[in-house]
N, C-alpha and C positions, 0 to 999 in steps of 0.2 A: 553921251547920246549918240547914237548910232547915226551916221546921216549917209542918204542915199543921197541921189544927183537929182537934180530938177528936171532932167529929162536923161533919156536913154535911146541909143539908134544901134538897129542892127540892120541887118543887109536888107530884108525889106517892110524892116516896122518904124514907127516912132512912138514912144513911151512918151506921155508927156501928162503934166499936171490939166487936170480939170478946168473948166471954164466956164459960165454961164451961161456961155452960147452951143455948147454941146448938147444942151436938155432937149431940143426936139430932134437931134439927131440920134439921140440916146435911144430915147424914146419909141420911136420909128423904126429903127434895127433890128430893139432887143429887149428893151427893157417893159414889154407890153405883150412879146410872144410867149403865149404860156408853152410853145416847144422850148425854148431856152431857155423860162424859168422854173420850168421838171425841176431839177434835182438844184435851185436855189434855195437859201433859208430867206429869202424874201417873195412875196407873192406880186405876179406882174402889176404894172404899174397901172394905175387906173386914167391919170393925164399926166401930163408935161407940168403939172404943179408938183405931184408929187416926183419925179427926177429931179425937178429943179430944188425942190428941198431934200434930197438923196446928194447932191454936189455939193452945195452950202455946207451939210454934213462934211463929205470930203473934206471944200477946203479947210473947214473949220481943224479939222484932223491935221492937216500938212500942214497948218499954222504950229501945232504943239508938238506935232512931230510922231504921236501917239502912231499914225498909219498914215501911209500915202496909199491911193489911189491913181494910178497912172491910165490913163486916156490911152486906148492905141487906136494908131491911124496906117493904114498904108502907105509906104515911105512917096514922099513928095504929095498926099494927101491929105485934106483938113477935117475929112467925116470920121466920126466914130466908129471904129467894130466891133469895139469889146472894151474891157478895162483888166486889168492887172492889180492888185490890191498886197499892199505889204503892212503885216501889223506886226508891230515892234514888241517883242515879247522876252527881254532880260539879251540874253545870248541867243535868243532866236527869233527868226521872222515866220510867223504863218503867214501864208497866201491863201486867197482866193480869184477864182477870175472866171469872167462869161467873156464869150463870142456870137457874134449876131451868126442865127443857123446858117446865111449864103455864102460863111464866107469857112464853115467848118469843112473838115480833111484836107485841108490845104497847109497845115503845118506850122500856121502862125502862134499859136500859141504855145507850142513847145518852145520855140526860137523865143518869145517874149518873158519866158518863165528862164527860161536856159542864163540870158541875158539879165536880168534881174536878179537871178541867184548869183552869178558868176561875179555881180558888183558887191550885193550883199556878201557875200562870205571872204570879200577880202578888207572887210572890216574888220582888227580884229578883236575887237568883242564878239563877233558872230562867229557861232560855231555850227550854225544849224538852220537850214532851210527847211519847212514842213511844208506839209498840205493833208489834208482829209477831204475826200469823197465816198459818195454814197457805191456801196457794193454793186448796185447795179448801174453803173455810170460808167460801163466801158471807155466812151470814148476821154474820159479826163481821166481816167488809167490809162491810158493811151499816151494822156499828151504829157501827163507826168514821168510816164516809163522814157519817154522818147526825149527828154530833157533831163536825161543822168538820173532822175528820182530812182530808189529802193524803195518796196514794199515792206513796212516794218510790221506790221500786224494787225488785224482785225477790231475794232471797237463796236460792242453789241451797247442798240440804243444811246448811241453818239451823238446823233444830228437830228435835229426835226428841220424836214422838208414840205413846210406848211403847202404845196402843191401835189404834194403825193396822200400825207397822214399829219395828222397833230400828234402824235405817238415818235418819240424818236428812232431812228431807224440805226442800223450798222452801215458802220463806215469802214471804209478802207484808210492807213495812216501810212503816208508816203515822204522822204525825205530826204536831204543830201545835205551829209556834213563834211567836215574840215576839220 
């Protein structure tokens, strides 16, 4: 079983497992602005009920080990910006991850994916970090390019991004191996 760290620190994030008490802070950021949740495969949150059963998920997940879910905070800070998501898939990890909009172009999620991959891949059963985003989601082609990802090729009707279309849409599939 591939296992990752219970938390992650780079120069100015902390990666860290989920908690109960993040759901209003979740909440409040990011997980309810339908600007952040554009190009998600989940549609913004309606309360702090539904977050708070979106973590239980989580931890339920980091319990089996199936995907962790990493909470980021600004280093020496306990609020939420975003989250980081690793799913355990043979020899490889897909990610996923948002950030609350105030706190985008600032570079934190290149350095939280950079740092996440750099741990993953020196597992060695992992040979292979992914990600897919939608074709038109510059800026997470951005924050993928800028975190060592390659662009491997085009996927037509990949993803359904229940806030744009119920039709799935093309994605872009990015990646960095070992």
């Amino acid at each position: 079983m591939v296992r990752l760290p219970e938390a992650l620190v780079t120069a100015r994030l902390h990666l860290r497992c989920p908690v109960m008490d993040d759901a209003g802070a979740i909440f409040r950021s990011y997980a309810q602005d339908p600007q952040v949740c554009r190009f998600m495969v989940w549609v913004p949150h309606a309360s702090v009920a539904v977050t708070q059963d979106f973590i239980a998920s989580c931890l339920a997940a980091w319990a089996t080990g199936s995907r962790k879910a990493f909470v980021i905070t600004e280093l020496g800070e306990s609020e939420p910006i975003g989250m980081l998501e690793a799913r355990m898939q043979g020899s490889m990890v897909d990610i996923g991850y948002v950030l609350a909009a105030q706190h985008w172009g600032r570079g934190f999620m290149p350095e939280a994916i950079q740092s996440l991959t750099a741990v993953a891949l020196q597992n060695p059963e992992i040979f292979r970090v992914q990600a897919s985003c939608d074709t038109e989601n510059t800026p997470s082609q951005r924050a993928l390019e800028k975190a060592g990802f390659g662009r491997e090729g085009r996927m037509e009707r990949y993803t359904v991004h229940p806030n744009i279309s119920a039709a799935p849409r093309a994605s872009f599939m990015y990646a960095r191996c070992r």
